[in-house]
N, C-alpha and C positions, 0 to 999 in steps of 0.2 A: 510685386512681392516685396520687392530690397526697401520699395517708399512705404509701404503699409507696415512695414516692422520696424522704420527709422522711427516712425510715425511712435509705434508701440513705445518703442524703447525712451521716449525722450516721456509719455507720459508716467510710465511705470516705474522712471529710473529717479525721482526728484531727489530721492534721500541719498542718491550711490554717489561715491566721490568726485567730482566734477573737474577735469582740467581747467584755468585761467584761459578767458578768452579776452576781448575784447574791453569787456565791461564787467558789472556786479550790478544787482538791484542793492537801492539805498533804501532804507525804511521810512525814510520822511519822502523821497519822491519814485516816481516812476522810471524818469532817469535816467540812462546805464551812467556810473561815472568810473574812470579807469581805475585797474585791476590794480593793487600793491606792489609792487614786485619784487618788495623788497622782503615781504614777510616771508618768514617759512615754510608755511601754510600756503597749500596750494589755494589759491583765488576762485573764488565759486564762480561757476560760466552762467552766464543772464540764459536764464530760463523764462520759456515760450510761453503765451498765455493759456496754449492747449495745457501746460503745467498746471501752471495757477489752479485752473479751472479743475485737473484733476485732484487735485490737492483737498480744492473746497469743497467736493464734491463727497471726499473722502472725511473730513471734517465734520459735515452733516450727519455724514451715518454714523460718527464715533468711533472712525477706523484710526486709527496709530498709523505715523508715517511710519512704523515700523513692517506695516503691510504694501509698502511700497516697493518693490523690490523687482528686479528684472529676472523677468523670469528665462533661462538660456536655454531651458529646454525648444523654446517655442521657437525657435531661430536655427533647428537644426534639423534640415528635409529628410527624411525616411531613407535609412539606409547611408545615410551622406558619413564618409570619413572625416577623424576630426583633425585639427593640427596638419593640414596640408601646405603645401608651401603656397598653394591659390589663397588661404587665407596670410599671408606674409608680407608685412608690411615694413615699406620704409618710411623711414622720417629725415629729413633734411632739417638744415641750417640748426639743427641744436647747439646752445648754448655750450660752450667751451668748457664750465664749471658743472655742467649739467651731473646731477647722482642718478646712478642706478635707480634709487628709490624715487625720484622725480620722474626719470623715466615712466616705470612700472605704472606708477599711478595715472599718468597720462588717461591709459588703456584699464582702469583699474573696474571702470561701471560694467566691461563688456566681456565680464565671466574672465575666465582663466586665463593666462599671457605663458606663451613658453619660446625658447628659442631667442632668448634677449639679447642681442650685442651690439653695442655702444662706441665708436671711433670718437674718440674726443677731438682729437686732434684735426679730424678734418669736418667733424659735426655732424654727424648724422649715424641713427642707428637703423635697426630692423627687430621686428616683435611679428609672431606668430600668437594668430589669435583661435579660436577651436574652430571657429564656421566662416566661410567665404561671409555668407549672411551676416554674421557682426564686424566680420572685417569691414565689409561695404559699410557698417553704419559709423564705425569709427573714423575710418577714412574721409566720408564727409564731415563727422563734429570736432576732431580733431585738427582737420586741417585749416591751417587761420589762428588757430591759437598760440595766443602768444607766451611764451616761458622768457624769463627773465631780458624783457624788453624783445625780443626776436619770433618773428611770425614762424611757426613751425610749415612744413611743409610736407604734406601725407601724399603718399599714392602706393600702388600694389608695386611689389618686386619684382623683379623678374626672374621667371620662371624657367631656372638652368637646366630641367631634367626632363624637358617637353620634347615631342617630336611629331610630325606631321607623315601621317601615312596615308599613300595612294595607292591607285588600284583594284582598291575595294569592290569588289562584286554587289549586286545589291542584296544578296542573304545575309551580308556581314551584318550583327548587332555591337550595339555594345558591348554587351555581354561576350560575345566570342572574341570578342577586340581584345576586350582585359585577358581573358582567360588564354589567346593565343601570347600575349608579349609577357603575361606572365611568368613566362618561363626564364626571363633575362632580370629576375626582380620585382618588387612591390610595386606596384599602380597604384596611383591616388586616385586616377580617373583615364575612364576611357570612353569618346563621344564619338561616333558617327556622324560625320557633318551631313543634314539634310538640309535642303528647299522648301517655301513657304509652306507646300503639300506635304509637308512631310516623308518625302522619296529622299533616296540615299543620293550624296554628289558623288560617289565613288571616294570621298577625302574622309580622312578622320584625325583624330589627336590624343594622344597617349602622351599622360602622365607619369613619370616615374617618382619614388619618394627622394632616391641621388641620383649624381650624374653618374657615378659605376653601369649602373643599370642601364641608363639610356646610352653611354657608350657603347654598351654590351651590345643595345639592339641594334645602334648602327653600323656596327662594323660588322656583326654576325649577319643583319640582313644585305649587305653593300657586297660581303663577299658571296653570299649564299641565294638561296631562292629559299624563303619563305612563304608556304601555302598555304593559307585558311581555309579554305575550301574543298571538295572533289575536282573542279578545275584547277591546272595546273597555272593559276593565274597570279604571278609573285606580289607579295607585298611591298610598296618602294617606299620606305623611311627615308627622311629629312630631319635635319633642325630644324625646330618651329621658328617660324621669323615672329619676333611680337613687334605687334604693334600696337599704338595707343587710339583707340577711334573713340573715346569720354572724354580726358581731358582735353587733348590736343596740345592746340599752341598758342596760349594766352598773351596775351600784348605785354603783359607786368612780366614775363621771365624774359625773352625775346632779346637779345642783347642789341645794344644799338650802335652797329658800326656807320663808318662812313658811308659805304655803301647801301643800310638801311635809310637813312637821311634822303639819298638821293634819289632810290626808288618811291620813298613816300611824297617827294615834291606833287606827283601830279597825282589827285585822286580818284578812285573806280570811277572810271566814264567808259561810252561805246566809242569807238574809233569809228572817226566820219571819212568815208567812201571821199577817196583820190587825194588822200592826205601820205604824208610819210607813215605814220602810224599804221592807217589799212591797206597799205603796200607789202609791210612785213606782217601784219599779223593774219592778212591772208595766204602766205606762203607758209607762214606755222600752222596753221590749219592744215592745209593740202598734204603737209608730212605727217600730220596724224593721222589724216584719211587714209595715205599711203600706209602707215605700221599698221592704219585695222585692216585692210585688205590683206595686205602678205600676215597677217597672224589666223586672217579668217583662214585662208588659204592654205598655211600648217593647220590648224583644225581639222578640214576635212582632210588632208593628205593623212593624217592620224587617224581620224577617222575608219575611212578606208582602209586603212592599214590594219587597224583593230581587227575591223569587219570580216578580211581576208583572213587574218591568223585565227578567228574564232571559226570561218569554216572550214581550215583545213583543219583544226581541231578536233573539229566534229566530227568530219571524216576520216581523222587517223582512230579516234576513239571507236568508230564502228568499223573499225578493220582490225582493230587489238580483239575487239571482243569475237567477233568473227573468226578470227585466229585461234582462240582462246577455245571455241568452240567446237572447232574441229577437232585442234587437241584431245577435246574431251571423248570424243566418237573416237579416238582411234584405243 
């Protein structure tokens, strides 16, 4: 979905303001040759041939690039809130001199920008865009462009007001997710983590719009027992741990210490059987075998343990009612 509207936007967008990137188309060649950057004038970003092609295409039928325009509605899923901090973006190594108004335009083709602030002094800002969906497209066209001689650097912020919740039964929805933690403040979003089937993991993730809120839920649920359900089965909140599994960890930022140097001497090979090398790297093996066996081992002892506490559950709940019953005959 995120490559077929990157897709969109780069044809639909040719007239909107474009950040400096690497290059410019020249009029006598094909080309890129580098960007000004000295001008005022933000530097027009070399645009794709799927461009060109929309352009001339548009050209043909007597359309004004004045009907070229990005259309934002189409970039915003049914229902989806707008201005969340999942669309919030940072930008790294910015120019020291950089304006406000430099900024802005950066982000200027991708609808509306709110939430701007700027650290000059250590270079780098954050912008809030309406939809995760334009975030994702900026973050790829932006990142790499270069401002006033310095490669900018794009990625998603992180996300202060998240929190990871377990225990989840499987009637839990979305929907009752939001509607239960809403009581501690605004949700941006609330998921029910499933499996390739679409079955619940018992895990989910809550969004708050501040951290108030998601304080709120974890201290009110850490001291309390929180129940979604007719089961008296608690809901257990956490900080969400983020982690990065897109970009990762690219060779160009990776810093190179001494230590990097001398691990890179020797390059990815198999270690050959009665050498020093498969001496020890068969003993690092056997201690991981070992932590899956004792973690398989807490599994089922949880497990179990579940199993146990869900039938004596059952059984106290058919002896309340039973209780309950009698009461009523007397």
């Amino acid at each position: 979905m995120a490559n077929r509207n990157m897709h969109q936007a780069r044809m639909l967008s040719a007239d909107s303001p474009q950040p400096g990137r690497r290059g410019t188309d020249s009029p006598a060649s094909s080309e890129p040759t580098p960007a000004n950057k000295g001008s005022p004038a933000p530097p027009q970003q070399q645009r794709s041939p799927a461009a060109d092609q929309s352009e001339g295409a548009a050209e043909e039928t007597g359309e004004g690039s004045s009907k070229m325009t990005l259309d934002i509605a189409s970039f915003r899923k049914p229902g989806e809130k707008t201005f969340t901090q999942r669309s919030r973006l940072f930008v790294g190594s910015l120019p020291l001199d950089v304006t406000e108004a430099e900024f802005k335009n950066l982000f200027a083709k991708y609808g509306k920008i709110s939430d701007v602030f700027i650290n000059r002094e250590r270079g780098f800002g954050f912008v809030r865009l309406e939809t995760r969906t334009l975030a994702e497209i900026a973050k790829v066209e932006v990142d790499g462009t270069v401002l006033n001689n310095r490669p900018l650097k794009v990625r998603f912020a992180t996300h202060g007001a998240a929190l990871t919740v377990r225990n989840l039964l499987p009637v839990v929805t979305n929907e009752l997710l939001e509607q239960a933690f809403s009581e501690f403040g605004p949700v941006e979003r609330a998921v029910v983590v499933t499996d390739d089937r679409g079955r619940s993991t018992g895990r989910g993730i809550v969004e708050f719009e501040n951290k108030v809120s998601a304080r709120k839920a974890l201290e009110r649920c850490g001291e309390g027992a929180m129940l979604l359900t007719t089961t008296p089965c608690p809901a257990i909140v956490e900080p969400m741990e983020h982690l990065d599994e897109e970009e990762g960890l690219p060779e160009k930022i990776l810093q190179k210490s001494p230590k990097y140097y001398k691990e890179r001497e020797q390059p990815p090979r198999f270690a050959q059987p009665g050498t020093f090398e498969f001496e020890y790297a068969s003993r690092w093996k056997a201690l991981d075998e070992m932590e899956k066996q004792q973690r398989e081992q807490v599994d089922r002892n949880i497990k179990e343990a579940k199993e146990k506490l869900e039938s004596e559950l059952e059984a106290a709940k058919n002896e309340h009612q039973l209780m309950l019953m009698r009461q009523g005959k007397r």
